[in-house]
C-alpha positions as CSV (number, residue, x, y, z in Angstrom):
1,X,-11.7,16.7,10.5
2,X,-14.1,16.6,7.5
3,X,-12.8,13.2,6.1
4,X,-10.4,10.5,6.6
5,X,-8.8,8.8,4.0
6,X,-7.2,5.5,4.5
7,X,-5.3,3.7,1.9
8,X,-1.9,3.6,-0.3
9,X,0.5,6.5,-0.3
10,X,3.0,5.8,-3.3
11,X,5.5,6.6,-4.8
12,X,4.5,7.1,-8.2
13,X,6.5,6.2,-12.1
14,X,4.5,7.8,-14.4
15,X,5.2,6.5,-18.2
16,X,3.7,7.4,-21.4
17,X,4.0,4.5,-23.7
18,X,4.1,4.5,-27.7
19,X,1.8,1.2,-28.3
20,X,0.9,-1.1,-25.6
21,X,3.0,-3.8,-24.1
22,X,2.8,-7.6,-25.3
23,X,4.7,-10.5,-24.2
24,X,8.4,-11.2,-25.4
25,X,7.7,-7.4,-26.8
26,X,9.3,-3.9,-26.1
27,X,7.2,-0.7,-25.7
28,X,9.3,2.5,-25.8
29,X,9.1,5.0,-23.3
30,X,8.3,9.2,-24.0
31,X,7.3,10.8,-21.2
32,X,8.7,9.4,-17.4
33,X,8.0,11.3,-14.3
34,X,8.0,10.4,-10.9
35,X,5.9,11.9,-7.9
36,X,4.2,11.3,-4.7
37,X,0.6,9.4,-5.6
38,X,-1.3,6.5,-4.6
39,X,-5.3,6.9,-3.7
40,X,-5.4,8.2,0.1
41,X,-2.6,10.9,-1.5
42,X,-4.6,11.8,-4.7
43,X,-8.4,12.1,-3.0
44,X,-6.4,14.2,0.2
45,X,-5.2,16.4,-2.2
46,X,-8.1,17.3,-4.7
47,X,-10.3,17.4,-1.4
48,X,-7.8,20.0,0.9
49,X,-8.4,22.1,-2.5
50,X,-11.9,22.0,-2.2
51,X,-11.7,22.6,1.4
52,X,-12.3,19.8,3.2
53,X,-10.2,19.1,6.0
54,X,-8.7,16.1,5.0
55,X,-6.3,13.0,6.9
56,X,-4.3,10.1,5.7
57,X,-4.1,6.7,7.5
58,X,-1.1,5.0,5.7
59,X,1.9,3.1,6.4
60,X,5.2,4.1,4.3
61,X,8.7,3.0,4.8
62,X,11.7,4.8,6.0
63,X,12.2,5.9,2.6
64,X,9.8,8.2,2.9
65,X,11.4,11.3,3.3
66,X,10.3,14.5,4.9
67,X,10.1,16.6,1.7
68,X,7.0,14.4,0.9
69,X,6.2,14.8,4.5
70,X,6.0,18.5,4.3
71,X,4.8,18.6,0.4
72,X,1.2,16.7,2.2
73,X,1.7,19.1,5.1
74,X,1.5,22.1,2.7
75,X,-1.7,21.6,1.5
76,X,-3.2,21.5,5.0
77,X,-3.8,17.3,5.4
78,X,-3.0,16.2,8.3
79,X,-0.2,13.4,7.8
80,X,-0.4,12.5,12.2
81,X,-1.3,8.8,11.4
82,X,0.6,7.9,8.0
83,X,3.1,5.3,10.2
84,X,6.5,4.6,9.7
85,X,7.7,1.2,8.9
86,X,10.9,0.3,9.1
87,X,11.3,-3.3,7.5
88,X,10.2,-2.6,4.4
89,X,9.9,0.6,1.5
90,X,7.4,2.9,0.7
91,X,4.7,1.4,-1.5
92,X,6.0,1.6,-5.0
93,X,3.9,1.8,-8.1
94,X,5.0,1.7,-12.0
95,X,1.9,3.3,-14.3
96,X,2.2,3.2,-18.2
97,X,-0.3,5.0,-20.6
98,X,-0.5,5.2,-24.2
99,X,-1.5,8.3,-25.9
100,X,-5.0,6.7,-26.3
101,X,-5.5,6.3,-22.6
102,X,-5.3,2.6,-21.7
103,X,-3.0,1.7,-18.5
104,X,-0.9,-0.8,-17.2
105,X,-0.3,-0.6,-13.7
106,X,2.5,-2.9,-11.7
107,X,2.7,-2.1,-7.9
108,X,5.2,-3.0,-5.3
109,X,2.9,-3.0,-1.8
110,X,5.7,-2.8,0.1
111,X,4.9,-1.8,4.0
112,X,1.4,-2.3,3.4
113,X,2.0,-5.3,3.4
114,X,2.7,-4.9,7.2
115,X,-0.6,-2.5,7.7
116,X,-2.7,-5.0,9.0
117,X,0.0,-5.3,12.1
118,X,-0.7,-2.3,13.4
119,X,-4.0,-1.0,15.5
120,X,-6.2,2.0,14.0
121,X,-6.1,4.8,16.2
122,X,-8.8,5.6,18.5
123,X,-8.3,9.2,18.1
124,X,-7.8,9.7,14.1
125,X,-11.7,7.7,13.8
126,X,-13.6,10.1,16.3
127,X,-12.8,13.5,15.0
128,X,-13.0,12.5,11.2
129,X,-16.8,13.0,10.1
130,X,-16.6,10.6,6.9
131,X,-13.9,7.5,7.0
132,X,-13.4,6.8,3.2
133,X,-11.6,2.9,3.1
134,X,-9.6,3.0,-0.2
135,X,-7.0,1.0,-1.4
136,X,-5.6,-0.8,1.7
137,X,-5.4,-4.3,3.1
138,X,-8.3,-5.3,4.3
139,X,-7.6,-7.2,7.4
140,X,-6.4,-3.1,9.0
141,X,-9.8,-2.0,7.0
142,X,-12.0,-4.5,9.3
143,X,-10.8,-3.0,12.2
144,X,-11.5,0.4,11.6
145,X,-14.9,-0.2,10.2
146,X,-15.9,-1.6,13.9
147,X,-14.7,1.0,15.4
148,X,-16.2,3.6,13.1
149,X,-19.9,1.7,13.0
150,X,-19.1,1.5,16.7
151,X,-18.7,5.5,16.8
152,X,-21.8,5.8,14.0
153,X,-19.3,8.0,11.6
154,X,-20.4,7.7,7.3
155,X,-18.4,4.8,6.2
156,X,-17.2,4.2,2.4
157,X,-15.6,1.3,1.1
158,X,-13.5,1.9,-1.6
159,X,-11.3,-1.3,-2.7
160,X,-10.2,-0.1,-6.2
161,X,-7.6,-2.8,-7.5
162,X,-7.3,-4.2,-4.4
163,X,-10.8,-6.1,-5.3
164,X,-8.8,-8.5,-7.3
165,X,-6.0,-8.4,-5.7
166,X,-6.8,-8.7,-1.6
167,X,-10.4,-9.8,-1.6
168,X,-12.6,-13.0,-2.4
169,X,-16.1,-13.3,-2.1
170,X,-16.0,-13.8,2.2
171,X,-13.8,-10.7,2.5
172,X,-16.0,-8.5,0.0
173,X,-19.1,-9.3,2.1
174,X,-17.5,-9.3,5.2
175,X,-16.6,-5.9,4.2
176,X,-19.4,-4.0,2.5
177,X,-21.2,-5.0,6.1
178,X,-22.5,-1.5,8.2
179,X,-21.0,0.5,5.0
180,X,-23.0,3.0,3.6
181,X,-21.3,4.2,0.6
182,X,-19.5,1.9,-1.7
183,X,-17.3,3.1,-4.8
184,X,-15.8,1.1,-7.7
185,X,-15.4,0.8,-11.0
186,X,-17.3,-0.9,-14.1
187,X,-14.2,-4.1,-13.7
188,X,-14.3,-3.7,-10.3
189,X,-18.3,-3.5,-10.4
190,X,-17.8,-6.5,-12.0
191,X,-15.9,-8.8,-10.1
192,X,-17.8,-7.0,-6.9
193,X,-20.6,-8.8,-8.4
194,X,-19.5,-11.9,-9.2
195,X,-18.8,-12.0,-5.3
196,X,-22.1,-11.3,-4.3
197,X,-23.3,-14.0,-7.0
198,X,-25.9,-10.8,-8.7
199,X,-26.2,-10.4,-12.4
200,X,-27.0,-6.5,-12.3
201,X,-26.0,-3.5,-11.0
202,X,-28.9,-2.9,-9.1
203,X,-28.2,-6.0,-7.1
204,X,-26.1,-4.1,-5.3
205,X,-29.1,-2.5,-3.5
206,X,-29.9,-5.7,-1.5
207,X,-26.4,-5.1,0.5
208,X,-25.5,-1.3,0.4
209,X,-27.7,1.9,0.8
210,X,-25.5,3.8,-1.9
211,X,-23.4,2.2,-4.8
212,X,-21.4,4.4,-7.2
213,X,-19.9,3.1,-10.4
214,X,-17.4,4.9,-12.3
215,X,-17.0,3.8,-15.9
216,X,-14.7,6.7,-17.5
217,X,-16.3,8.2,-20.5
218,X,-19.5,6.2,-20.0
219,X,-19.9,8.3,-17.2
220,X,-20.9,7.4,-13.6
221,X,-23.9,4.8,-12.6
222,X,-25.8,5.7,-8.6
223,X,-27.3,2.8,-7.3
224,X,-30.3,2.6,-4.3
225,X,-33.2,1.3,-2.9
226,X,-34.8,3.7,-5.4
227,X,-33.3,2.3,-8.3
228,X,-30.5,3.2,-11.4
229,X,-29.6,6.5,-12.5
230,X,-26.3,6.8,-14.8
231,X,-25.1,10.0,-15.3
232,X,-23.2,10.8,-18.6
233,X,-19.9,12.7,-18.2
234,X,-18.2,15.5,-20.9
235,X,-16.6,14.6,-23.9
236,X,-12.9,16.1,-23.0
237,X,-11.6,17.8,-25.4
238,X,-8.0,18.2,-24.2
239,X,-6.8,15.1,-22.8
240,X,-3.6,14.9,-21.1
241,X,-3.7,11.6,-18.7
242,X,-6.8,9.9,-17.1
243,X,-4.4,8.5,-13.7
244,X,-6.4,9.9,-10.9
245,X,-9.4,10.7,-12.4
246,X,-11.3,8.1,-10.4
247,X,-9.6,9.6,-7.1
248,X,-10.5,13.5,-8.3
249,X,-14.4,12.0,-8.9
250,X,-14.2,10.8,-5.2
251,X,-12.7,14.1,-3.6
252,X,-15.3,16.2,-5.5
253,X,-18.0,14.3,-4.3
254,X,-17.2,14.3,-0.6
255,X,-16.9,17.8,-0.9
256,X,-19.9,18.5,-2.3
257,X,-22.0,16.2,-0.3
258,X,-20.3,17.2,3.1
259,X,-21.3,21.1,2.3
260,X,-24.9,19.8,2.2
261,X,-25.6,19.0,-1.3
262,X,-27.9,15.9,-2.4
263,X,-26.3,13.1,-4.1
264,X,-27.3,13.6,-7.2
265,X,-25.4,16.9,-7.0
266,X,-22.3,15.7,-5.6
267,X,-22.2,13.1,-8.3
268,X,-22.5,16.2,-10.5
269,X,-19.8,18.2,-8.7
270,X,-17.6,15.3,-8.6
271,X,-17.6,14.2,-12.4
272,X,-16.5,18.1,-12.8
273,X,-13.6,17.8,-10.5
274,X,-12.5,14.9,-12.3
275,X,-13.5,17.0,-16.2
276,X,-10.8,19.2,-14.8
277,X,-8.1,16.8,-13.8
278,X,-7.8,15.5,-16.7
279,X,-8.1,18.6,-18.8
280,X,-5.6,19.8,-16.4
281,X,-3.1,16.9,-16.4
282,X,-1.5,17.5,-12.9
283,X,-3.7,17.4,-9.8
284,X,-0.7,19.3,-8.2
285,X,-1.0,22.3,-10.5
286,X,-4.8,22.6,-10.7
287,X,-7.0,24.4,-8.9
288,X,-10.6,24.4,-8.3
289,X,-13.2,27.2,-7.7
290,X,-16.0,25.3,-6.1
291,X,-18.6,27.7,-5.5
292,X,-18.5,28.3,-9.3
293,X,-18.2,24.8,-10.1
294,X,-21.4,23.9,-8.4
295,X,-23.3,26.8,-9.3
296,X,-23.1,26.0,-12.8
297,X,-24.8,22.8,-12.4
């Protein structure tokens, strides 16, 4: 196994909204679709398409029914360790959009709640190459990351919301400890700081060997020893939704640097991937050539 992914699989309520909500107020809704999502599904996916072989370490609820099971299956991830729970639902998460691309995001954790319950399985952590820790609680996250620094695998921590949500400053740098990739956000990138008590990005040096910040449109920000590079993205031209953007970045990174390629390349690669997503509007639907995709750049 190239990668494994550990972190929320959802079920997913896609809105498109006509102005953005306010308090005591009433937004109306255009577009509503629901599907399978949540980080450790969105980064498996785009990654299976640019072949990498790709797990999931997740717990769902008994909801979770076997069409999703064999939807997963059907692009070639392996689903052995996304765990059943039977006292509580899947993880549940509302997304609304406007047309101009801000989001509002409500989630229902649901059995992930009970994640941190259950023990990481030996077996899952020694074939996987690269464990990528997404959005996940983190008390299930520490245990894998001893095991995998244990078993000297590439380790990326990649909190997303979760920063704000099911971290503080001792549980952040508890965390980021042995890690050798970290991923956020500019907000997250923020508060990530403020935790670490650092007034710049390249702070982040003094803790991690490799620290990268997405910011949307303002591109992407690498962060090392050797200093800051930012790296400005596209202008898209025909935008659809930006929801899993962030995750598309991630799985076209992996892919590229697993086949080899420097990280300035990946980086490359991986704001490409994400160009296309969103041009695209439905990581289900798209598909990616990437032996053309990194030969153009």
């Amino acid at each position: 196994m190239d990668m494994l992914i550990i972190g929320h699989v959802n079920i997913d309520h896609h809105g498109i909204i006509t102005k953005a909500p306010i308090k005591s107020g009433t937004s109306e809704i255009t577009i509503m679709k629901d599907s399978l999502g949540g980080t450790a599904t969105n980064i498996a996916l785009i990654a299976s398409k640019l072949d990498l072989k790709v797990g999931i370490n997740a717990p769902v609820g008994i909801d979770f029914s076997e069409e999703y099971e064999h939807l997963l299956e059907s692009y070639g991830i392996d689903i052995t360790n996304i765990k059943k729970i039977d006292s509580l639902p899947t993880p549940s998460c509302w997304i609304f959009e406007t047309v101009e691309g801000d989001t509002y995001t409500f989630i229902y954790q649901g059995s992930m709640l009970k994640f941190h319950t259950l023990s990481p399985d030996m077996g899952m952590i020694n074939k996987a190459a690269i464990i990528h820790m997404a959005t996940a609680e983190p008390l299930y996250l520490e245990k894998v990351k001893n095991i995998a620094i244990e078993k000297n695998k590439m380790i990326a921590l990649d909190p997303g919301p979760e920063i704000r949500n099911r971290y503080d400053a001792t549980i952040f740098r508890e965390m980021i400890r042995g890690v050798n990739f970290l991923f956020l956000n500019r907000a997250e990138a923020d508060i990530a700081k403020s935790y670490l008590s650092i007034n710049d990005d390249s702070g982040f040096s003094s803790y991690i060997d490799h620290i990268i910040i997405t910011s949307g449109k303002n591109g992407v920000t690498y962060i090392s020893k050797e200093g800051v590079l930012h790296y400005p993205t596209d202008v898209i031209e025909r935008y659809r939704t930006t929801v899993g953007a962030g995750d598309a970045f991630r799985a076209g990174f992996w892919a590229a640097y697993n086949k080899g390629y420097s990280i300035d390349k990946s980086i490359k690669i991986g704001q490409k991937i994400a160009y296309i997503a969103i041009e695209k509007g439905n990581i289900y639907e798209v598909a990616f050539d990437f032996d053309r995709i990194a030969s153009r750049l």
